[in-house]
C-alpha positions as CSV (number, residue, x, y, z in Angstrom):
1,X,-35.2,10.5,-0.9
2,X,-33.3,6.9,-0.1
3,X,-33.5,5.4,2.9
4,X,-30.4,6.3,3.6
5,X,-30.8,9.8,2.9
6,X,-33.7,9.9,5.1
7,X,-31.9,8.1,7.8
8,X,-28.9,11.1,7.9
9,X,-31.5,13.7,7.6
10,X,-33.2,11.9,11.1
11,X,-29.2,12.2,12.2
12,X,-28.7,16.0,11.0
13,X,-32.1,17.3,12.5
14,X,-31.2,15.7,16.1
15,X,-27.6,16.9,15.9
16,X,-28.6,20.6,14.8
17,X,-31.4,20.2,17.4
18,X,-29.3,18.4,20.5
19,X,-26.7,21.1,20.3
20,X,-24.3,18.5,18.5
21,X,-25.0,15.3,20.7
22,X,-27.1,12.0,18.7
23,X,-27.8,9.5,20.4
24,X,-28.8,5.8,19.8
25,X,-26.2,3.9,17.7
26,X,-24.3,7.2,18.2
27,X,-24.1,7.9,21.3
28,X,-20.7,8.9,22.4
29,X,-19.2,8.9,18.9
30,X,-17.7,11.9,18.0
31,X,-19.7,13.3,15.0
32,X,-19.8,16.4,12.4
33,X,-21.9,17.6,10.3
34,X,-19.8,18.6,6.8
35,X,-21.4,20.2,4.1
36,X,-19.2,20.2,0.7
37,X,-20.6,22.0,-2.5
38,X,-21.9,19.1,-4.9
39,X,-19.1,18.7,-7.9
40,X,-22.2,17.8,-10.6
41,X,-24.9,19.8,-8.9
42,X,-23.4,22.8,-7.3
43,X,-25.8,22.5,-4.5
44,X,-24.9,22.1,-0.6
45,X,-24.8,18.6,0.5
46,X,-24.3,18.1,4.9
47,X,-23.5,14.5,6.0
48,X,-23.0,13.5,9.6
49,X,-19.7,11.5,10.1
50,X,-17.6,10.1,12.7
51,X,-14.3,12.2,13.0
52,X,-10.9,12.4,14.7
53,X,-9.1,15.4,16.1
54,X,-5.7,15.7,15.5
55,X,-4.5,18.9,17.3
56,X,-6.7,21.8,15.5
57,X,-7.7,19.8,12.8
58,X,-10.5,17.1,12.7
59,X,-10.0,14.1,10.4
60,X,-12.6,12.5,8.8
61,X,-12.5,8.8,6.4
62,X,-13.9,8.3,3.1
63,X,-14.8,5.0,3.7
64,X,-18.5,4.6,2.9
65,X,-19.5,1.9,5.2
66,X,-17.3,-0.8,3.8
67,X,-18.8,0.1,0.3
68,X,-16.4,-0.4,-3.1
69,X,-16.8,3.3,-4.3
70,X,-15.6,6.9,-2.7
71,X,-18.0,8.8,-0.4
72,X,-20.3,11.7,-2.9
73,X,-18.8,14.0,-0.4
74,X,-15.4,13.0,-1.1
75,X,-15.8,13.7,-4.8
76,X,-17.1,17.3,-3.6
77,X,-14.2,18.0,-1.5
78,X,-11.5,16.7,-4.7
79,X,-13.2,19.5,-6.7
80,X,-14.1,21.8,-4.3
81,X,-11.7,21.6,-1.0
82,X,-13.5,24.4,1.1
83,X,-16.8,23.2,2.9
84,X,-18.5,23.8,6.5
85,X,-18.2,21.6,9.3
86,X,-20.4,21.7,12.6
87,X,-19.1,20.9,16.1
88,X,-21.2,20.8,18.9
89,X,-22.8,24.2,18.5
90,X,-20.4,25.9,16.4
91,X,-19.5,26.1,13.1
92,X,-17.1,27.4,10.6
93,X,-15.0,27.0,7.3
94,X,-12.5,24.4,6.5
95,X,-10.2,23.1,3.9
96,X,-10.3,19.4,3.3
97,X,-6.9,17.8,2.2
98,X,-6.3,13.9,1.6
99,X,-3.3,12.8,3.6
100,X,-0.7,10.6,2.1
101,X,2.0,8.2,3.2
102,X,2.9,7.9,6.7
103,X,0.3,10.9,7.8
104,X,-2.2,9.1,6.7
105,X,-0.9,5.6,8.2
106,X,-0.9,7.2,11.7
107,X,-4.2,9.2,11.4
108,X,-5.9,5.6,9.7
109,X,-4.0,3.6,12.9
110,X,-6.1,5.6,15.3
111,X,-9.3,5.6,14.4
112,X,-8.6,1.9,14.5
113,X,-8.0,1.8,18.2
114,X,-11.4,3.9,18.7
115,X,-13.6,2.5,16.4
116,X,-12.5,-1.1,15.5
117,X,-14.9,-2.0,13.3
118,X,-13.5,0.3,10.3
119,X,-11.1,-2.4,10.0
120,X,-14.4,-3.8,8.5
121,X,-14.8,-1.3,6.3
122,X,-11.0,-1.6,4.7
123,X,-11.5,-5.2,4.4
124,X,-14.6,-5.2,2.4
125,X,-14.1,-2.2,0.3
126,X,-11.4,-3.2,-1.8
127,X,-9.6,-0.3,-1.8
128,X,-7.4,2.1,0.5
129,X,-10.2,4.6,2.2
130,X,-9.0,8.4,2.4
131,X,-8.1,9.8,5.3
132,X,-8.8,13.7,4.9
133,X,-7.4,16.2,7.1
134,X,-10.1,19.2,7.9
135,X,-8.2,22.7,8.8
136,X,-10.1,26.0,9.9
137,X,-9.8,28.4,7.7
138,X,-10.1,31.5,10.3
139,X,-10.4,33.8,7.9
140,X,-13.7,32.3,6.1
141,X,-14.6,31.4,9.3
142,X,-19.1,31.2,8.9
């Protein structure tokens, strides 16, 4: 396991344990747990990420710290669009779609006024991050 695998694993245990609250260099950021069905492997794969609510949906960013290549859980949701997310202490069924246009301009002009520092990210990835719009699916609900 990387580094950085074990590092979100340290972030997923306190989360699942805390009732949905990390703290240290997350305290108060609003985080989810998303777990998207691998597109090579098939298996589960759950990653803690910041997010945005916009009305009932919660918006997440593919932007991979800054780094020049897609999230792996962005390729999952492309070829599989249904995963899990975890709030707080619940959790349910979702279906990820990548927002376009002015959609995405807004949602991406948001998260800018809450967390700055993506702006970081944009700038040294080279490319325009995703913006993916999460919406309960109530009747797949977990």
């Amino acid at each position: 396991m990387s580094e950085r695998q074990q590092r979100n694993q340290l972030v997923i245990n306190e989360f699942r344990s805390a009732g949905g609250v990390v703290g240290g260099d997350f305290d108060g950021v609003p985080l989810l747990l998303l777990t998207s069905t691998g597109a090579r492997s098939g298996e589960p794969r759950t990653m803690p990420m910041t997010y945005l609510r916009d009305g009932e949906r919660l918006v997440v960013f593919a932007a991979n710290g800054g780094r020049p290549n897609h999230p792996g859980w962005y390729h999952n949701l492309r070829a599989d669009p249904t995963a899990l997310v975890e709030v707080g202490t619940e959790s349910y069924r979702v279906t990820a779609t990548v927002t376009e246009g002015a959609e995405r301009d807004r949602l991406w002009a948001q998260q800018l006024l809450l967390t700055p520092y993506f702006r970081t990210f944009q700038e040294r990835a080279g490319r325009r991050i995703p913006v993916l719009a999460l919406t309960r699916d109530a009747a797949r609900d977990a």
